[in-house]
C-alpha positions in Angstrom: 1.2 68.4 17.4 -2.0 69.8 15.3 -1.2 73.8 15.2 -5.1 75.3 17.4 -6.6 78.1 17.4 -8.6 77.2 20.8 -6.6 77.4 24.0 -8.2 77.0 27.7 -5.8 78.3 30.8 -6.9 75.9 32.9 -6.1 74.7 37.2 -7.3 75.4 40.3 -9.4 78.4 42.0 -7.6 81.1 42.4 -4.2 80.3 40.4 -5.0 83.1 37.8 -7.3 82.1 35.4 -9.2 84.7 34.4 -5.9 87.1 34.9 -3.8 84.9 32.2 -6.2 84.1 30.0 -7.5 88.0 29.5 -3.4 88.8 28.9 -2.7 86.0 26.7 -5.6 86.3 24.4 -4.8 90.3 24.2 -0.7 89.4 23.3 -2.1 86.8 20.6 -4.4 89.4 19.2 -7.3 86.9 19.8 -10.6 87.0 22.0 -11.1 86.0 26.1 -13.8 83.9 27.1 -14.3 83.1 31.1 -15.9 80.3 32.0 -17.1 81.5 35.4 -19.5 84.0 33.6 -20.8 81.1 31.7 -22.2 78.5 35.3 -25.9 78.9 35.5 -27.2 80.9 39.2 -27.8 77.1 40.4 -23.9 76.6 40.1 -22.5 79.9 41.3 -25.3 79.4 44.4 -23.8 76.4 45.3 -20.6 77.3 45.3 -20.7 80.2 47.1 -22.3 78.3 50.1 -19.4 76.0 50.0 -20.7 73.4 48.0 -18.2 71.8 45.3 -19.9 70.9 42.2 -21.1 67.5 41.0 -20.2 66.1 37.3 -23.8 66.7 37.0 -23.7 70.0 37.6 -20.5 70.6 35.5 -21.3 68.9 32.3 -23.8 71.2 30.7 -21.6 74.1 32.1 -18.4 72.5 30.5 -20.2 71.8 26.9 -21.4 75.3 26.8 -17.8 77.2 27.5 -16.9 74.1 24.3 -19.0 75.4 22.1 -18.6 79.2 23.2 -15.2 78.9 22.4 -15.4 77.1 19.5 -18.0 79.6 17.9 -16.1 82.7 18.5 -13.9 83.6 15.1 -10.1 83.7 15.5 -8.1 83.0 18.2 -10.0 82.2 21.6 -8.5 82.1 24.8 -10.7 80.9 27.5 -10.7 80.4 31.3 -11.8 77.2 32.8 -10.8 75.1 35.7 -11.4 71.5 33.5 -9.5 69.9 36.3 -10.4 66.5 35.4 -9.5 64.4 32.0 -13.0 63.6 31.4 -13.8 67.8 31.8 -10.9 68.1 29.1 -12.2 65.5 27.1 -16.1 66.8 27.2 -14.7 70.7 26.5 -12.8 69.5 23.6 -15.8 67.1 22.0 -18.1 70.7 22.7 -15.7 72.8 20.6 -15.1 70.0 17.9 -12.0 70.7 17.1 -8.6 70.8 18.8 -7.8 72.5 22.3 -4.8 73.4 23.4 -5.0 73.5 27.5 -2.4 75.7 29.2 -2.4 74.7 32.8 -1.2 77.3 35.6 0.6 75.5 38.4 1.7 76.1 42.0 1.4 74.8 45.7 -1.4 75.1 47.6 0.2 77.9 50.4 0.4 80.0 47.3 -3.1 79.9 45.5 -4.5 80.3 49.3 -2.6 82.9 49.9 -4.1 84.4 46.4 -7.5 83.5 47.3 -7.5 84.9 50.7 -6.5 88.3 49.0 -9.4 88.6 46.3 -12.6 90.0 46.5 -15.7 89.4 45.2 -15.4 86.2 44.1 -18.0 83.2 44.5 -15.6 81.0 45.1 -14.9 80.4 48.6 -11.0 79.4 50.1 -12.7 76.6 51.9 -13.5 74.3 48.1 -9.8 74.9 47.6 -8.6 71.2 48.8 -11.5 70.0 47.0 -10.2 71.4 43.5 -6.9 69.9 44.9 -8.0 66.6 45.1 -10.2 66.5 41.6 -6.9 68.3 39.8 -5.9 65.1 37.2 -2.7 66.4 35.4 -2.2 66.3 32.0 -1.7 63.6 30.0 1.2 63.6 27.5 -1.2 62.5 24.9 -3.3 65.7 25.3 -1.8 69.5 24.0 -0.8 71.2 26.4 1.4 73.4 28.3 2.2 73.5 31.6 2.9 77.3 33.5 4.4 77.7 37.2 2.5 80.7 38.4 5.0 81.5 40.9 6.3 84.7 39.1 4.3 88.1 38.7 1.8 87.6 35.9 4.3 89.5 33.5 6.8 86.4 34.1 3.9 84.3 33.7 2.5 85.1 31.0 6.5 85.1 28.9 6.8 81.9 30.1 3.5 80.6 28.2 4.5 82.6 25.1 7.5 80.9 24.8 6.1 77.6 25.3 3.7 78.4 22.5 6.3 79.4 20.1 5.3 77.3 16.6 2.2 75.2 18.4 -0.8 78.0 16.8 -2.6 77.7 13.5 -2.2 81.6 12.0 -5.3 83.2 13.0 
């Protein structure tokens, strides 16, 4: 595996993106980057009326968080559901160089459950079988690293330090 210095936490609404990714660049001394901040008015509108998102609408949003990411200095730790292979693939070609995806897991009753309990989000419970259904797994060709969110954030976040161990270019 080629050591990064790039990782995207990545999975479905409301598995704890943002909340990961914020805690994992902070333990690896590195910078956070959410991709939510990064959809254009047009997306977030949609979205909040219900309305999952075409590939059209995702690709220019997906190649900016790539090359956000990939201009920041240091380690980067973005946020970013890149549910699909080809959303991988377009993230990665963005940054131009190598991503490692950390992908936080767990059944749908328990990202609901999560989901139901925020506030303030755009993102409404009802796309959540739609993020469901586009979720392609990761393919053992592509770095990765694969987290069950089922523990408090704390356990969480352990777990993907462990996992890491040896797999990051010194920053």
């Amino acid at each position: 595996m080629t050591a990064v210095r790039l990782l995207v936490v990545m999975g479905v609404a409301g598995c704890g993106k943002s909340t990961v990714a914020a805690a994992l660049a902070e333990a690896l001394g590195g910078s956070f980057v959410d991709g939510d901040a990064l959809h254009p008015p047009e997306n977030i509108a949609k979205m909040s009326r219900g309305e999952p998102l075409t590939d059209a609408d995702r690709w220019p949003w997906l190649e900016r968080f790539g090359a956000v990411i990939a201009a920041r200095g240091g380690r980067v730790v973005g946020a970013c559901s890149a549910l699909r292979r080809a959303y991988r693939d377009r993230i990665r070609a963005a940054a131009g160089e190598p991503v490692l995806f950390v992908h936080l897991d767990g059944n749908r009753e328990l990202i609901a459950g999560r989901m139901a309990a925020r506030r303030g989000h755009f993102m409404p419970t009802s796309l959540l079988d739609s993020q469901f259904a586009a979720l392609e797994r990761l393919g053992p060709d592509e770095a990765a690293v694969v987290a069950d969110i089922s523990g408090d954030p704390e356990a969480v976040l352990a777990g993907i330090l462990a996992s890491l161990e040896g797999r990051l270019a010194a920053s």
